[in-house]
N, C-alpha and C positions, 0 to 999 in steps of 0.2 A: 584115694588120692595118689599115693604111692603107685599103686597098678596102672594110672591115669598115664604118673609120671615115663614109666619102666616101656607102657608102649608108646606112646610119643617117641621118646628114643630108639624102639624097636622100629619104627616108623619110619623116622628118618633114616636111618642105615639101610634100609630096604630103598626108600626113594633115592639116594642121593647117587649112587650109580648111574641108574636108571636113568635119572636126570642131564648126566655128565655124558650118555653113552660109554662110559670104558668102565671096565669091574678086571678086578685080580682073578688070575686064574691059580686057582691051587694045587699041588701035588699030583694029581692024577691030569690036568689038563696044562701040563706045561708047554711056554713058545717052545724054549732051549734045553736040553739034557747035557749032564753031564758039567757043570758049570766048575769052572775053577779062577778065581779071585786073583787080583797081583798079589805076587808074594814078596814085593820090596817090601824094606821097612818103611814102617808106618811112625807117625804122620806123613804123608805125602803132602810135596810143595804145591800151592795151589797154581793151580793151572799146568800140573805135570801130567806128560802123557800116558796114560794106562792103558793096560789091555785083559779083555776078560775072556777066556775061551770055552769053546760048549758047542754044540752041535744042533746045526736046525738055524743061524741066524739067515735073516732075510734081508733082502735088496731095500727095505724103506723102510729097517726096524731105526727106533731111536733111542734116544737114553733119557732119561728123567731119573733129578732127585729128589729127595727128603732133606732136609739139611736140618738138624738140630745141633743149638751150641749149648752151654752152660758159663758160659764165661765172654759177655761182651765186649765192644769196644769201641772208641769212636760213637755211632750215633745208634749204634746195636743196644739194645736190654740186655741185662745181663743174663736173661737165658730165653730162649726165643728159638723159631722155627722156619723152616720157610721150605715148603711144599711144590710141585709142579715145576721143577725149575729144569728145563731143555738145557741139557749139555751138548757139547761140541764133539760132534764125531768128525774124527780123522780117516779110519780106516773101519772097512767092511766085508766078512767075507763069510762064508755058511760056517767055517770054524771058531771066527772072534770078532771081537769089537772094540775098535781104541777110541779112547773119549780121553777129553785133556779134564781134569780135577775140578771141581767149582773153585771161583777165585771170588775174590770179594765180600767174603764173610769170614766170621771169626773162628777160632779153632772151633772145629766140628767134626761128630761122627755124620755120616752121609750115607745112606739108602741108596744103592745103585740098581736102577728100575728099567726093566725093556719094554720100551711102546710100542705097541704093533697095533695100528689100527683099529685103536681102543680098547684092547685088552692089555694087561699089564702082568709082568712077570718078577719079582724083586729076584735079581741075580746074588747079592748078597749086601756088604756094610764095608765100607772104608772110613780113617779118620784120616783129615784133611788139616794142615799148619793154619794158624792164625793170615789170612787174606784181604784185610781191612786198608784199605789203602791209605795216604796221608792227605787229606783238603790239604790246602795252600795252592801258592803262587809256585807257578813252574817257569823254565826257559827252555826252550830246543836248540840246543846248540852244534854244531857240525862237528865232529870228531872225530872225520877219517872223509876219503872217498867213500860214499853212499851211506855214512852211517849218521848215526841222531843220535845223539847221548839228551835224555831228562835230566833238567838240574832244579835241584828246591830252591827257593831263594827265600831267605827268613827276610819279611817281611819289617821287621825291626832294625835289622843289623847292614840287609843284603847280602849277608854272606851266602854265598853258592857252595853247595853238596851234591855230586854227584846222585841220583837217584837209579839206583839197579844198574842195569847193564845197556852198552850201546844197540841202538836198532838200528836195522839194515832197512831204512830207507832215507834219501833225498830233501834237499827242503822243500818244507810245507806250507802254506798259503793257510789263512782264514781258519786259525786254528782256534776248534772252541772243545769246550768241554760238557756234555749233559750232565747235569744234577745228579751226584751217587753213584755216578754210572765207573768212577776211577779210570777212564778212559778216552786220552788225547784225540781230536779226530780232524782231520786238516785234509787239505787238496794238495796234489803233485802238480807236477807241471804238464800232466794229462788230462790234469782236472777228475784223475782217480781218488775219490775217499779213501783215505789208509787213518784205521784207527790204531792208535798205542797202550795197550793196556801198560797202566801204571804197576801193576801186580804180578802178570808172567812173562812182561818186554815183548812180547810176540803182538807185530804187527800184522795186520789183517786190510789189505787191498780189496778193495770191493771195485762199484764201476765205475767208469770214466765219466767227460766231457761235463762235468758241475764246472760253474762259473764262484762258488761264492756258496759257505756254509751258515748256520745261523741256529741258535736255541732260541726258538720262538715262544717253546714249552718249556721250562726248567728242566724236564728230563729226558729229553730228546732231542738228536741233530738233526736238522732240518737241510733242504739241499737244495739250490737256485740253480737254474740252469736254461736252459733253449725250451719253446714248444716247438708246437708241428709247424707252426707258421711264422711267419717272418716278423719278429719285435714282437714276440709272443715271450713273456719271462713265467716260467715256472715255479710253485714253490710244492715241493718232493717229501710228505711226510705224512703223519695220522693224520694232518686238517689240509690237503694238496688247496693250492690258488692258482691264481693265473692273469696275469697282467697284460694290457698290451699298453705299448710302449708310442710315444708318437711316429711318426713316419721318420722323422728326420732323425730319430735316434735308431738304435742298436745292439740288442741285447750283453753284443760283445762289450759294450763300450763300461758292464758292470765292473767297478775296483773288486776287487781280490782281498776283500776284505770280511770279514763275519758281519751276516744281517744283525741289527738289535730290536729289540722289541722295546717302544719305549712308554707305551701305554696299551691297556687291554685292545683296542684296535688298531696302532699304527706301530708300522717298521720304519727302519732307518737305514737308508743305503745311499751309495753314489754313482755318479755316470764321473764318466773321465770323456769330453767332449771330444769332435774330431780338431776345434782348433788348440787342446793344450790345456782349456779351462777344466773345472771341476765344475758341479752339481750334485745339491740333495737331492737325492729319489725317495720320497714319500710312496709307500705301500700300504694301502688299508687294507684290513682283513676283513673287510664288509663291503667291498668293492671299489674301483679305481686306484688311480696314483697323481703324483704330483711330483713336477721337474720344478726343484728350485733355481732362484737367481745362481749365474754363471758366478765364480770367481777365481781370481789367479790362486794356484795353489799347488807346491808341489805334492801334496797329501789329501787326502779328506777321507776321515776315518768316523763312523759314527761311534757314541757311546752312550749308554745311560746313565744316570746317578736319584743320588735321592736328595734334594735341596729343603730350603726354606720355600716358601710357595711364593710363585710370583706376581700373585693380587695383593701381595701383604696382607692377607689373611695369618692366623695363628695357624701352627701348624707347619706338617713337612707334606711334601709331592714327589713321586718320580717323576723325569723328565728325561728327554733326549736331547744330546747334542754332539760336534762335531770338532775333529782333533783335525785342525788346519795348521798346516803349515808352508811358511812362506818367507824365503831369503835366512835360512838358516834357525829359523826360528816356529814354534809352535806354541799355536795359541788354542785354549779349550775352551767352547764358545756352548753356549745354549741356542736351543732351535727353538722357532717360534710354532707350531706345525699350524693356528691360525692362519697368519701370512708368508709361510711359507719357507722362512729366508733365517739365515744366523742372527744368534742376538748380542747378549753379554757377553765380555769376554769374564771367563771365571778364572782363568790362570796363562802365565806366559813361559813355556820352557824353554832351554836351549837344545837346539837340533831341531831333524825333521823327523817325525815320526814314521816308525816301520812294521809296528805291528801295537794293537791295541785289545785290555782285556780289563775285567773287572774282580773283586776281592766281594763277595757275597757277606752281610751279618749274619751274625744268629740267625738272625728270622727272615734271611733270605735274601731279604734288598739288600741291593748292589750301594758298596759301602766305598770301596777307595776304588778308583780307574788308576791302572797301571800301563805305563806308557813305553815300550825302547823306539830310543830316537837312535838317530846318527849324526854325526859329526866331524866328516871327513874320516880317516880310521877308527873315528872313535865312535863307542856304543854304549850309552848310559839308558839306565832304566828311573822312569822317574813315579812318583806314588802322588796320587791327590785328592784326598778329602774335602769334597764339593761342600758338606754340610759346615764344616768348620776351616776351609779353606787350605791345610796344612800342605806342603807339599813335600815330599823325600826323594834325596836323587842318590842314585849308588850305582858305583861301575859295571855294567854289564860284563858278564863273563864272555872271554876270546870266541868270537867262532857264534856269538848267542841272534838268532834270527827271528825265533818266536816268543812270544810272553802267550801265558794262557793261565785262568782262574782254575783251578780244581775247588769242586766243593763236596 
């Protein structure tokens, strides 16, 4: 039984290469000679830029790590691993290779690995600082010409803290955040995605012309934008869709706001009409859409929550609905997606609303919607617990444009 055991294991070390296509090359068949490691002190900050030098690197080598901690955090085990992980090359050339540090994990020793078209070469070992970014409620506040300072906002007190350092870009539109991911990710006024990692500040501009961002998936941004044809609305990610819009409408006419997902097959969005009015735009992920009744509104922000059910059955439901506002004031309404149109109002704020985000439970479901209105100069951010009704209002920090949930 034992010898049973011993090849079975022999067995599998034999297949699982094989399987993968890429195997390590050892000693005598190396990518790079001559390897020499950073020599800053270690730990290194995560997401700092290193460089590793040696001879022989190629135009389309990559970097892969190993990542093992011993001391968790946040929603990490206390010791744990994490294998295959694609680092960020900056800089390439047959003498070196700069890669910025993994971020987002806990203090760790880290395997730095060179990929070449499936063969692998481990260059040597770094240890990398504690990376675990902080869940909560954030704000993007403007802090200069072109810059964005993150601020926490304790969710009990509202007091705002600075988080890290300002970033050099602009305000952002439809800003959400993916699950785990520690990392802000909004539209410019090019409709360029620029993500903000909450861990190394360093923004990352990717492409333009997106209309409207959305987590469709808990751990992925999702991206709305034009198709090839005219009122043809796209949705840009692991599960791509594709809508088309009435005649008399216009893909332009999408708010600047994050799609939501408010049940396993419908999204939640809006048109901004050409006479002034708003509209729900209904998006099914099984095909077609649906333009709700017009109504006055200087706002229409979708949202989700998690209520009491509204068969009066026992029992809670997610739901979607919509953050209207109208003549200085905002009301948080439930959507019927049956007939189409707003229902109850669940709560009445003061201001219009300007950007809209949610606070995740434990276990995921979206627990308080977090609101910043306006108010002539003024900018309050307000908190509301659909299941138990509660609401929390506290002064938005000077300069604050976006709310966004980190989880």
């Amino acid at each position: 039984m034992y010898l049973c055991r011993v090849m079975a294991v022999l067995a599998a070390c034999v297949l699982l290469p094989v399987a993968c296509g890429m195997h390590e090359n050892g000693p005598a068949e190396q990518l790079v000679s001559g390897v020499v490691m950073p020599s800053g002190a270690e730990p290194y900050a995560p997401g700092a830029e290193l460089t590793v030098t040696g001879e022989g690197f190629a135009p389309d080598d990559r970097i892969l790590f190993e990542i093992h901690w011993t001391g968790g955090s946040g929603s990490f085990a206390p010791e744990g691993y994490a294998k295959g992980v694609f680092g960020t090359v900056t800089a390439l050339t047959e003498h070196s290779v700069s890669f910025l540090a993994p971020a987002h994990y806990p203090a760790s020793t880290v395997s730095v690995i060179l990929f070449r078209g499936g063969d692998m070469q481990t260059l040597g070992r770094i240890r990398v600082a504690d990376g675990v970014h902080e869940p909560g409620l954030y704000a993007l506040v403007l802090s200069g010409a072109g810059t964005m300072q993150p601020v926490r906002i304790d969710p009990a007190t509202g007091d705002a803290a600075p988080f890290g350092k300002p970033v050099a870009v602009g305000p952002l539109h439809s800003v959400v955040s993916a699950s785990g991911s520690g990392i802000l990710s909004g539209l410019d006024g090019d409709g360029r995605l620029v993500a903000i990692d909450l861990v190394t500040h360093r923004p990352t501009p990717e492409e333009g012309g997106w209309l409207a961002l959305g987590t469709v998936n808990p751990g992925e941004v999702f991206r709305f934008g034009r198709g090839k044809e005219p009122g043809q609305l796209v949705m840009s990610g692991s599960g791509s869709r594709m809508w088309n819009l009435p005649e008399s409408l216009s893909v332009e006419m999408l708010e600047p706001y994050p799609v939501v997902r408010a049940s396993s097959t419908l999204l939640l969005s809006a048109l901004r009409l050409l006479d002034g009015t708003r509209a729900p735009l209904e998006l099914s992920l099984t095909g077609g859409l649906q333009v709700g009744p017009a109504v006055g509104a200087d706002a229409l922000i979708p949202f989700r929550g998690v209520g009491r059910r509204s068969d009066d059955a026992e029992g809670y439901e997610l739901f979607g609905g919509y953050a209207l506002s109208a003549g200085g004031t905002t009301f948080l309404r439930r959507f019927d997606p049956v007939e189409g149109s707003l229902g109850e109002t669940l709560a009445e704020l003061p201001g219009t609303a300007l950007s809209l985000t949610e606070l995740a439970a434990a276990d995921g479901m979206p627990a308080t919607v977090w609101l910043l209105c306006g108010d002539g100069d003024r900018r309050m951010i307000h908190g509301f617990d659909p299941l138990g009704g509660d609401v929390y209002t506290f002064a938005a920090p000077e300069g604050c444009s976006a709310l966004v949930g980190v989880q």
